[in-house]
FIKOL-493157 format. One record per residue (C-alpha): x, y, z; residue number from 1; residue in one letter. Coordinates in steps of 0.001 Angstrom, whole numbers, always signed. Example, Ala and Ser with C-alpha at 12.3 -4.5 7.8 and 13.67 -1.06 7.14 Angstrom:
// residues 2
+---------+---------+---------+------+------+
!    east !   north !      up ! resi ! resn !
+---------+---------+---------+------+------+
!  +12300 !   -4500 !   +7800 !    1 !    A !
!  +13670 !   -1060 !   +7140 !    2 !    S !
+---------+---------+---------+------+------+
This chain:
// residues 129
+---------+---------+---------+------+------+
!    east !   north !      up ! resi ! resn !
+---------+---------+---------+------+------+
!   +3229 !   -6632 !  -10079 !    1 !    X !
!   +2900 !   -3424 !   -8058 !    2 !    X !
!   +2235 !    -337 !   -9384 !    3 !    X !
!   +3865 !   +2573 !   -7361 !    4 !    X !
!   +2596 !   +6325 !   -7426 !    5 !    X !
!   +3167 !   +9275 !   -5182 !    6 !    X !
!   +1294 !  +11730 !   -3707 !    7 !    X !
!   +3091 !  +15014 !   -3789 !    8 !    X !
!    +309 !  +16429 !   -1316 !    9 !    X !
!    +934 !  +14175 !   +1537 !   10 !    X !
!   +3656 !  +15128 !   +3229 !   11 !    X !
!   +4962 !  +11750 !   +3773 !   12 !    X !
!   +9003 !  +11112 !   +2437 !   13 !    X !
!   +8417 !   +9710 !   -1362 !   14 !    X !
!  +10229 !   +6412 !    +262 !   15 !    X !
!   +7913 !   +5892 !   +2909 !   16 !    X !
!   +5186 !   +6379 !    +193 !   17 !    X !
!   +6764 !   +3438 !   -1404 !   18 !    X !
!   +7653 !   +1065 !   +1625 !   19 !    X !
!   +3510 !   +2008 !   +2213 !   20 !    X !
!   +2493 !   +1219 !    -663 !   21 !    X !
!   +4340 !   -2383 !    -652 !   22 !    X !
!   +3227 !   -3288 !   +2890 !   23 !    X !
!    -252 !   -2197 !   +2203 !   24 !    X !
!    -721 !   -4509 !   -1129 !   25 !    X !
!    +954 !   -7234 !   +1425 !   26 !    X !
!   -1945 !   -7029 !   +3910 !   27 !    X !
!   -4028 !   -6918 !    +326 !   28 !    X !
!   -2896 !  -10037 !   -1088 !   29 !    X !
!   -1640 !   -8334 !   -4061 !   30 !    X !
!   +1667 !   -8982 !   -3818 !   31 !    X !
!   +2501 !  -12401 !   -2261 !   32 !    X !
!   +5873 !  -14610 !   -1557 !   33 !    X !
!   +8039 !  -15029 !   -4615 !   34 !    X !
!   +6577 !  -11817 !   -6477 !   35 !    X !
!   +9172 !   -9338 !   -8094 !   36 !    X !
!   +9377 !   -5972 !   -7246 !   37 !    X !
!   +9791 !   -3073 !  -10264 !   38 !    X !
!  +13258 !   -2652 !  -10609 !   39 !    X !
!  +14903 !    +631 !   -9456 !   40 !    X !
!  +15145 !   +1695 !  -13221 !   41 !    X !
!  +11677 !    +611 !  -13676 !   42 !    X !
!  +10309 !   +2938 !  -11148 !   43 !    X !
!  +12199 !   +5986 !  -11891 !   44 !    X !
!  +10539 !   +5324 !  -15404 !   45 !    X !
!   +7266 !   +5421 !  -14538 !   46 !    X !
!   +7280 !   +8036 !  -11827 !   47 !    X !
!   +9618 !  +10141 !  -12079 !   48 !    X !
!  +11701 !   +9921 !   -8802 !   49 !    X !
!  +15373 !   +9625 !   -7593 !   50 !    X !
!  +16932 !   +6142 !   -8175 !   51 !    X !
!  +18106 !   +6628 !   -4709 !   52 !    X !
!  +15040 !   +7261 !   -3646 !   53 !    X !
!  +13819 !   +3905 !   -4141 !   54 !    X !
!  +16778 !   +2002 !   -3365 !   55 !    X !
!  +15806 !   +3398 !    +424 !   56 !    X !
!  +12571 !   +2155 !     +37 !   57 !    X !
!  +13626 !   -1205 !    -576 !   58 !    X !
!  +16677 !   -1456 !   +1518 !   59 !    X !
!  +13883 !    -587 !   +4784 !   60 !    X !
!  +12050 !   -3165 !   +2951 !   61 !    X !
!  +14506 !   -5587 !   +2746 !   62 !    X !
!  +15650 !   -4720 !   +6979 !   63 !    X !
!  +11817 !   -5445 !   +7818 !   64 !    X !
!  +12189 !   -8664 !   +6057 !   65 !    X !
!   +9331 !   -8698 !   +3989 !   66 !    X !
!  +12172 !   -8382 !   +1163 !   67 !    X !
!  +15093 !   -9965 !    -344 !   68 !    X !
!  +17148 !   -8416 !   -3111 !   69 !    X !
!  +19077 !  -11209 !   -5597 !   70 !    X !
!  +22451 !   -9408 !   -7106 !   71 !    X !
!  +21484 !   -9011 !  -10843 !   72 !    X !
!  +18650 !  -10425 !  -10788 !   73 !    X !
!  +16086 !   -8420 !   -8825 !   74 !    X !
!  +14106 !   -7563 !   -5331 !   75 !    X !
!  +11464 !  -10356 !   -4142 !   76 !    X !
!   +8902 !  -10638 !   -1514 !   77 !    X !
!  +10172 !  -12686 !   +1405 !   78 !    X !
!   +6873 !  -12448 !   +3194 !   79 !    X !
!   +2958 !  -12197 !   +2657 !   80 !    X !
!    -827 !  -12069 !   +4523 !   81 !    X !
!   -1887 !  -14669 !   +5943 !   82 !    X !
!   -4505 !  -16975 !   +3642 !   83 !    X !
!   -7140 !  -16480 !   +6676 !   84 !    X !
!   -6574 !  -13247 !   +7246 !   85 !    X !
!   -6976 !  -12682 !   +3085 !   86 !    X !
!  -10274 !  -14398 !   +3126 !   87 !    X !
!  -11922 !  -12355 !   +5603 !   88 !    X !
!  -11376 !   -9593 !   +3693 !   89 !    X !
!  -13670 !  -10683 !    +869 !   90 !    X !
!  -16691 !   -9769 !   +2416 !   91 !    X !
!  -15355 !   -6781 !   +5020 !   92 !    X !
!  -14250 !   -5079 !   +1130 !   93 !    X !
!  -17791 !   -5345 !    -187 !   94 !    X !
!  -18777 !   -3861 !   +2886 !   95 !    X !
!  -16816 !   -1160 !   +2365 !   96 !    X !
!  -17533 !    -960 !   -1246 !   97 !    X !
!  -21171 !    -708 !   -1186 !   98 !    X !
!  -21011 !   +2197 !   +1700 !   99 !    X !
!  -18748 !   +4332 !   -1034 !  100 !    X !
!  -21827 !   +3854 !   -3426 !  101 !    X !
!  -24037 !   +5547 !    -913 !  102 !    X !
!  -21320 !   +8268 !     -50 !  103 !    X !
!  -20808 !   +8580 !   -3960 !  104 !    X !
!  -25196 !   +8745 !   -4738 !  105 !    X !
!  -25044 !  +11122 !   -1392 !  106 !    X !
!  -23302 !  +13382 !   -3203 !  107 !    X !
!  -20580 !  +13397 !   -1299 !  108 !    X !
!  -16890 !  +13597 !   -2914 !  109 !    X !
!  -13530 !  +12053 !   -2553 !  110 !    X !
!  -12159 !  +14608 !    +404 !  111 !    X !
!  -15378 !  +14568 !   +2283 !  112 !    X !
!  -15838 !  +10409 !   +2345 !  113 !    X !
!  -12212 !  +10129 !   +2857 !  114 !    X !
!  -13204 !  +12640 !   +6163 !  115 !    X !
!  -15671 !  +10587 !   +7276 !  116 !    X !
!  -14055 !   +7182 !   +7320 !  117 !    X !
!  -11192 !   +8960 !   +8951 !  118 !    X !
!  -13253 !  +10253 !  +11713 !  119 !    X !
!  -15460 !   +6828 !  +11905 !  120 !    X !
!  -12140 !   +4952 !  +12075 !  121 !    X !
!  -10967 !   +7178 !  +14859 !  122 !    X !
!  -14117 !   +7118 !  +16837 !  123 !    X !
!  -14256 !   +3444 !  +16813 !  124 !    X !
!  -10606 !   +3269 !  +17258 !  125 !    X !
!  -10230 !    +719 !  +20813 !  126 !    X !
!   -8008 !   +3649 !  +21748 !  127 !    X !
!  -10623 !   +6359 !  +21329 !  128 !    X !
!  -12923 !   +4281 !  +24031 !  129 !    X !
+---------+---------+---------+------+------+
């Protein structure tokens, strides 16, 4: 099951943090067809935000389609990554993970790597070309 947070220093609506957050452990794998969502009582709980609040972030949820809420019974995932798509992810994440070692033994911190991959990503962007 997902764990939602929220990041009072983005800037970014707490729903959109939350309809984020879902699509992103989508792409992940995490959450997959048939999983249950937190209920809306269970997520004001746990961080402390407006029931409303997350009711929009699953009704967008649910109009994208990668949701379905059951009356009484809960929301569900309607939709998830592709299995190919999840497997080539394997290796591009250890990747990933062994350049954040470097960063971290560089002595760089959290801000400064997020910076750089930032700036990488836009550089190599197809866009940026």
């Amino acid at each position: 099951m997902i764990e939602f947070y929220l990041d009072t220093k983005s800037g970014i609506a707490p729903y959109l943090q939350l309809v984020h957050q879902v699509r992103r452990a989508l792409k992940l794998g995490a959450l997959r067809e048939g999983d249950q969502l937190p209920t809306v009582r269970e997520v004001v709980t746990l961080i402390a935000i407006n029931p409303n609040t997350v009711s929009k972030a699953y009704r967008e949820l649910e109009h994208e389609g990668l949701v379905t809420a059951r009356a009484g019974v809960g929301t569900f995932v309607t939709a998830s990554a592709n299995e190919d798509v999840l497997l080539s992810q394997g290796p591009i994440r250890h990747d990933l993970e062994q350049v954040l070692v470097r960063a971290r033994a560089a002595g760089l911190d959290d801000e400064s790597i997020e910076a750089l991959f930032r700036e990488a990503f836009r550089s190599s962007s197809p866009v940026a070309r």
